[in-house]
N, C-alpha and C positions, 0 to 999 in steps of 0.2 A: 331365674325362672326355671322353673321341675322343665324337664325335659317330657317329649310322648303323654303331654296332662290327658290331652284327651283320649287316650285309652285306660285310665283307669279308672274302675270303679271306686261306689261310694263309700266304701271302710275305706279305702286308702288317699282321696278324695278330705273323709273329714279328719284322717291322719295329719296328714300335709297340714290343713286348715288348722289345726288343734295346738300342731309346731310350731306353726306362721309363718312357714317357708312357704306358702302362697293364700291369697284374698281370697274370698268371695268375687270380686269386684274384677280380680284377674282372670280366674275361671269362667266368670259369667261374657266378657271380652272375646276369651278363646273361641267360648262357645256359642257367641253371637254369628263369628266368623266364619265357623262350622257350616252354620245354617246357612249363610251365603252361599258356600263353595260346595255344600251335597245338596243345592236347591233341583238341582234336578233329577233326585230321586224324587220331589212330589211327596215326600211323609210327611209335611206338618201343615197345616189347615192353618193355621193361625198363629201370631209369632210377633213379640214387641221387643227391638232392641230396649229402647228406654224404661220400658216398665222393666225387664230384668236385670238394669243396670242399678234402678232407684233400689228395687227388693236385694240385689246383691248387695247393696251399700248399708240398708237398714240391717240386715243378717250382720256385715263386720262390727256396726256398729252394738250390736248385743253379743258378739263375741270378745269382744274390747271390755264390755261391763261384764260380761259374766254370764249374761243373763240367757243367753241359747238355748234354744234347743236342742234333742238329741241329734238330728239332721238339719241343724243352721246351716245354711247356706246350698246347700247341695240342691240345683234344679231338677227338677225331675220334666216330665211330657205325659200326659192324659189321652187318650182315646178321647173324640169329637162325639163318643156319645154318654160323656161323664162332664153332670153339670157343674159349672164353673161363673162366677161373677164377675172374673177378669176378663175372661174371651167368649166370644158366641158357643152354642152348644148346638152343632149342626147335624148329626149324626149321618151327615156327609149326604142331606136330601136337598130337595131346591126348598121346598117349604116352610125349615129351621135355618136356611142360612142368615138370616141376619139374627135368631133365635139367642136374649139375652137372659139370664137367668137372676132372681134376685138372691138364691143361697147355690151356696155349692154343694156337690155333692158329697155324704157323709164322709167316705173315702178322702176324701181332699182334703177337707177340713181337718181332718185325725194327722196328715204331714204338715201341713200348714200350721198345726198345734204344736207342732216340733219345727218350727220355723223352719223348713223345704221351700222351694220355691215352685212355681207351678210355669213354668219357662215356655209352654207351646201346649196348644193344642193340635192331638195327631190325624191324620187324614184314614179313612177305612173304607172298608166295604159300607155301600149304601144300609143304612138301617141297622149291620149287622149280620144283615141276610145275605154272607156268602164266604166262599174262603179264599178269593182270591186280591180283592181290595182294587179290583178293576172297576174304578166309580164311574161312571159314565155323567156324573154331576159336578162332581169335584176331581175327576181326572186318577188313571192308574197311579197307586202305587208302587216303583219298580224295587227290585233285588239291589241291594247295595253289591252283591258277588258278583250279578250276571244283568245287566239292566233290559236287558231281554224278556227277562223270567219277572213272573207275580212274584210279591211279598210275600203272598199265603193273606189269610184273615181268619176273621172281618179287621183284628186288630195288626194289619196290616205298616200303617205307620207306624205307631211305637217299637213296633218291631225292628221295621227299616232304620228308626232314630237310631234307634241300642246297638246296632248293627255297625253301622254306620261311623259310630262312634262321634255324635251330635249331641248326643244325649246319653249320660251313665244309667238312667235306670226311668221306668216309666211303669205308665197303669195303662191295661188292659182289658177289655171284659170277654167273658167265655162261659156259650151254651153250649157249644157242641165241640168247641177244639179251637176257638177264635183266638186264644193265646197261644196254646201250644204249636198249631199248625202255620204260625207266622214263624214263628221261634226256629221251629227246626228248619224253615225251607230258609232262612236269614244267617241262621247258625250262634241263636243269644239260645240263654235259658228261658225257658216259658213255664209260669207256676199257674197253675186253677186249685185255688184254693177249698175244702170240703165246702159244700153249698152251704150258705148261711154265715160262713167263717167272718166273713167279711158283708156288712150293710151293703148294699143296693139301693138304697134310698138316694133319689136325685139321677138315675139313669135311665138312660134310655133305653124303654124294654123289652126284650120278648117274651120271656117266662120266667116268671116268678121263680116257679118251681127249679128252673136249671139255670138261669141267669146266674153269675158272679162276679165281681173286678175282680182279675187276678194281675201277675206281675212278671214283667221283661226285664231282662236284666244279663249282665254280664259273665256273671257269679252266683254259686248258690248263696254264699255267705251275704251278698246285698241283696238274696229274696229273704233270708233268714232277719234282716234288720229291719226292711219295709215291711214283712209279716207281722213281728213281734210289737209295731203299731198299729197297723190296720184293724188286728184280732184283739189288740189290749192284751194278748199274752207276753209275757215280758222273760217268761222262763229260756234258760239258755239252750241251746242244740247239745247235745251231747253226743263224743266222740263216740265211734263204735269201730270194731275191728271187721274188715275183711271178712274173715273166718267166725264171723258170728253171724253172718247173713246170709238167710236162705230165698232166693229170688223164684217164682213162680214162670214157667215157660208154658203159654196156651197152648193148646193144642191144634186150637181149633181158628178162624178168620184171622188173628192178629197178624200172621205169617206165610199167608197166601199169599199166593200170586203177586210176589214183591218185584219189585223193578230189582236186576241182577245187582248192580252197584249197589243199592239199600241194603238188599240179600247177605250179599260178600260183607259191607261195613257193620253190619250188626254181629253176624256170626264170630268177625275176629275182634270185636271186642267182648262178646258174652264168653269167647274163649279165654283172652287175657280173664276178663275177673273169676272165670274157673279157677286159671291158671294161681292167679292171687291170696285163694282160700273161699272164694265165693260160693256155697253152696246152690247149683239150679235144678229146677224140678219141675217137670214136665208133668201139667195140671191139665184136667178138662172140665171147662164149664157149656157142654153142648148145649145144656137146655135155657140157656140164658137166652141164645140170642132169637127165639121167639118173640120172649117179654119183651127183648128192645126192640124191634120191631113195631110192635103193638104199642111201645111209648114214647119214643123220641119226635118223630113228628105229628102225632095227636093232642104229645103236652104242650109244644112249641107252637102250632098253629090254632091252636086252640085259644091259648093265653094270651097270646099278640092282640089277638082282637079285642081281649077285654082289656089287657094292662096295657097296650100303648093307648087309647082314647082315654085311659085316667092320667097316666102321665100328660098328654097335650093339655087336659082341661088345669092340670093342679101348674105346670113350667109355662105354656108359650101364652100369649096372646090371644085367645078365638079360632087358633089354629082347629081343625077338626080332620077328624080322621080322615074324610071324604076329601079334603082340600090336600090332605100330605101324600096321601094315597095319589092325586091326580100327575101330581108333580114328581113323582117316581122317573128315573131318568133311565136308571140300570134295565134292560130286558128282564135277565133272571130275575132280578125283586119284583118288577112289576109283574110280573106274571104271576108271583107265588102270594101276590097282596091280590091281584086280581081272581083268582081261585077260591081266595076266603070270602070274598065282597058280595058273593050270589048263592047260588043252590049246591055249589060243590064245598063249602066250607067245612071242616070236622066238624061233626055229628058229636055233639055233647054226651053221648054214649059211650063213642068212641073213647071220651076223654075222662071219662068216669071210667072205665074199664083202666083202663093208663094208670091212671091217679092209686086206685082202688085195690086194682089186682095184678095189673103188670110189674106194677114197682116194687112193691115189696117182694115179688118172687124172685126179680133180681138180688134185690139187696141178701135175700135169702139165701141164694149159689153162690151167692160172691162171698158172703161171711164165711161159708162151711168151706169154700176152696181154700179159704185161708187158714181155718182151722183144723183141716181134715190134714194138711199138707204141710202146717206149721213154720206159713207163709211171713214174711217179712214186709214184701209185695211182690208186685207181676212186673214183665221188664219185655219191652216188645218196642217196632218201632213205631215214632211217631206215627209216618204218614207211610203211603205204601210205596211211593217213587218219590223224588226229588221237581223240586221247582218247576213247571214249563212255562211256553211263550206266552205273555201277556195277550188277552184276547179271545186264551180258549178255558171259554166260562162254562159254557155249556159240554162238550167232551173233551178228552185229554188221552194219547195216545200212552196204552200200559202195554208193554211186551206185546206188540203189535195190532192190540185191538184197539177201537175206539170205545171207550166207558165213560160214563159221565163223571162231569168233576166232583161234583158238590159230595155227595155220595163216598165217594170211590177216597176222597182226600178226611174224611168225616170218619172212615171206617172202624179206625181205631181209637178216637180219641171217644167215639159218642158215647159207648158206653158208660164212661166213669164218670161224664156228668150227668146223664142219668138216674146214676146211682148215689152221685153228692160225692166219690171218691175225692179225697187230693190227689193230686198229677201233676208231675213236671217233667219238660221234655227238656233234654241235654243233647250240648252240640256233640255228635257219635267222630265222625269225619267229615271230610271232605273228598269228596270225587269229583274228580272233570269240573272243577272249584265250583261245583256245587255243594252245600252244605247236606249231611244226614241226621235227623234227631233219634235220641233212643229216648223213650220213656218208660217213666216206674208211678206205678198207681198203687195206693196202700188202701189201707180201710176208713171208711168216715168218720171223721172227727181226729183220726189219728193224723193228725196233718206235724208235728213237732216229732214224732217218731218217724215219717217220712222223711224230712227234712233233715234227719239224722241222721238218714241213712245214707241219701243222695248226696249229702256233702262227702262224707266218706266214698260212694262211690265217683262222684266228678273227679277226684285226686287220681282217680284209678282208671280213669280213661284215657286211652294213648290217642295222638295225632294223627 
């Protein structure tokens, strides 16, 4: 038997498999056992020894014929709010817990067409609506580093799975930083894919417009292999040097008022890839962050209200919005579902304005920074401090003030869903064995030039 199985990822995973120096059926065993012994991190909702034992045996069994797919056998883990017809699809509320689905979500179905396994569904923030995965329904998610400290969210468990080392690689979804901002505070890779890159179909929603499943993972080389399925792009990442990449430095929010350890972790590694041949250039996009302002919670409050009642009527039972709405457990969700329910809801104005005129003027400073500047992408960090104690959902103590969470942990990532950017956040270091992310957000649609480039730079990250 491979020694340390469960720390590695999925290319070396279906290496092993491919050789036969280990099963399906052994892996699946390990990782049963896994999930016993990190059960009290609380990241998986849902979880069948024997269903993973039968699906690992039917995978050897078409490895034996031939007949596999590209990812046989390799289990993966789903965010609880990505529908599925093995497990309930809860999205961690009291109203969808017993919520069964008769298809899966398109996502799912595209690994599951490359024989994957679908091994647990992951525990989150309520609805999605928040980034610490403190569910007050289905119970916090802790830090596998620190179990003190939130996961981060909404996609909270899959994070802590990957983390963890329960699970090699998992789905996530992300409107405002719900992948990356688990990612970095956990210490895996978190991908958001360009908006649209990947189907939505089958999940649980808030905004059309900024919604995506994106991916947690070990590796960028295992987001590089779940992408090139998910997208149907099948082309390979190509190698690129160092010294052929010019990185974008903000000027302006992404670099404020950073908690000092975040501060010190980014600075000595944006030096190392100077040091490398890296070229960085200190850009300003001042007038952007108006537009985001005027779009980020007008599109998202706005949309919730129309595309979660289509989703409940097309997936659950008679469930209705008023009925999911009552049974809200979390404070913060409920307050932000009770806001939209009366006279203070966004103003369809509001969101016409959003829709219409704030977004394109984003997308309009973000192109020209990158071409005026002769941008590769921008590299800043994830989140602006590291992990804090579970519980503090409402504010979170930054270089002595109190600031609120949601907000304050949202600051960086919001904009490049926003704008539909690809984004992934990389584990930077570790301080006080808290994890730090650094992220690199490229242009839309150029998500395999991204992913070019991040692979070359993960190599070039020091400890």
């Amino acid at each position: 038997m491979v020694s340390n199985l469960m720390s590695l990822g999925i290319s070396d995973l279906l290496s092993l498999m491919d050789k036969k120096e280990i099963s399906a059926r052994e892996y699946a065993v390990e990782l049963s056992e896994k999930v016993l012994s990190e059960n009290h991190l609380n990241a998986i909702q849902s979880f069948s020894k024997d269903l993973l034992l039968k699906e690992a045996d039917l995978a050897d069994q078409k490895r034996q014929s031939n007949l596999g797919g590209s990812l046989c056998g390799i289990p993966f883990i789903a965010k609880d709010n990505i529908n599925s017809k093995n497990f309930p699809t809860t999205a961690g509320t009291k109203a969808l817990l017993v919520n069964t689905t008769s298809t899966n979500a398109t996502a799912i179905d595209k690994l599951l067409h490359e024989d994957a396994i679908l091994g647990a569904k992951a525990n989150m923030h309520e609805l999605a609506f928040g980034i610490t995965s403190n569910n007050f329904v289905t119970g916090a998610v802790k830090n596998p580093k620190n179990l003190k400290k939130f996961a981060g969210g909404s996609s909270g468990g899959t994070a802590a799975a990957v983390a963890a080392e329960i699970f090699p690689i998992g789905l996530g979804t992300d409107t405002g930083g719900s992948c990356r901002i688990p990612a970095a505070l956990c210490g895996v890779v978190g991908y958001r894919p360009s908006t649209g890159r990947y189907s939505i179909e089958g999940v649980v929603p808030i905004s059309h417009t900024r919604d995506t499943v994106g991916i947690i993972s070990k590796s960028v080389k295992d987001v590089v292999l779940f992408d090139s399925i998910l997208s149907g792009h099948r082309s390979s990442v190509e190698d690129i040097s160092l010294n052929q990449i010019t990185l974008g430095i903000p000027t302006e929010v992404f670099f404020e008022n950073l908690e000092p350890q975040v501060e010190n972790a980014i600075t000595e590694q944006l030096s190392n890839l100077e040091k490398l041949g890296v070229k960085l250039k200190e850009i300003s996009m001042l007038d952007i962050w108006s537009h985001n302002e005027a779009f980020g919670f007008p599109v998202a409050l706005y949309e919730v209200m129309q595309d979660l009642p289509e989703y409940l009527k097309k997936h659950t039972r008679g469930i209705n919005i008023d009925e999911l709405v009552a049974g809200i457990g979390s404070p913060d969700v409920a307050g932000v579902f009770a806001s939209q329910m009366g006279s203070e809801a966004m103003p369809k104005a509001a969101y016409e304005a959003a829709i219409g005129i704030h977004g394109p003027a984003m997308k309009r400073i973000y192109k020209a920074a990158f071409s005026e500047n002769g941008l590769d992408a921008i590299i800043f960090p994830t989140t602006p401090l590291t992990a804090r104690n579970i519980g503090n959902d409402e504010t979170i103590d930054l270089n002595g003030v109190q600031v609120p969470t949601f907000p304050t942990y949202i600051r960086n990532t919001d904009l490049g869903s926003n704008i539909g950017t690809p984004g992934i956040s990389l584990p930077c270091k570790e301080v006080s064995d808290l994890p730090v992310g650094i992220e690199l957000d490229g242009l839309p649609g150029k998500d395999q030039d991204l992913l070019s480039l991040v692979k070359c730079i993960e190599m070039a990250l020091t400890s």
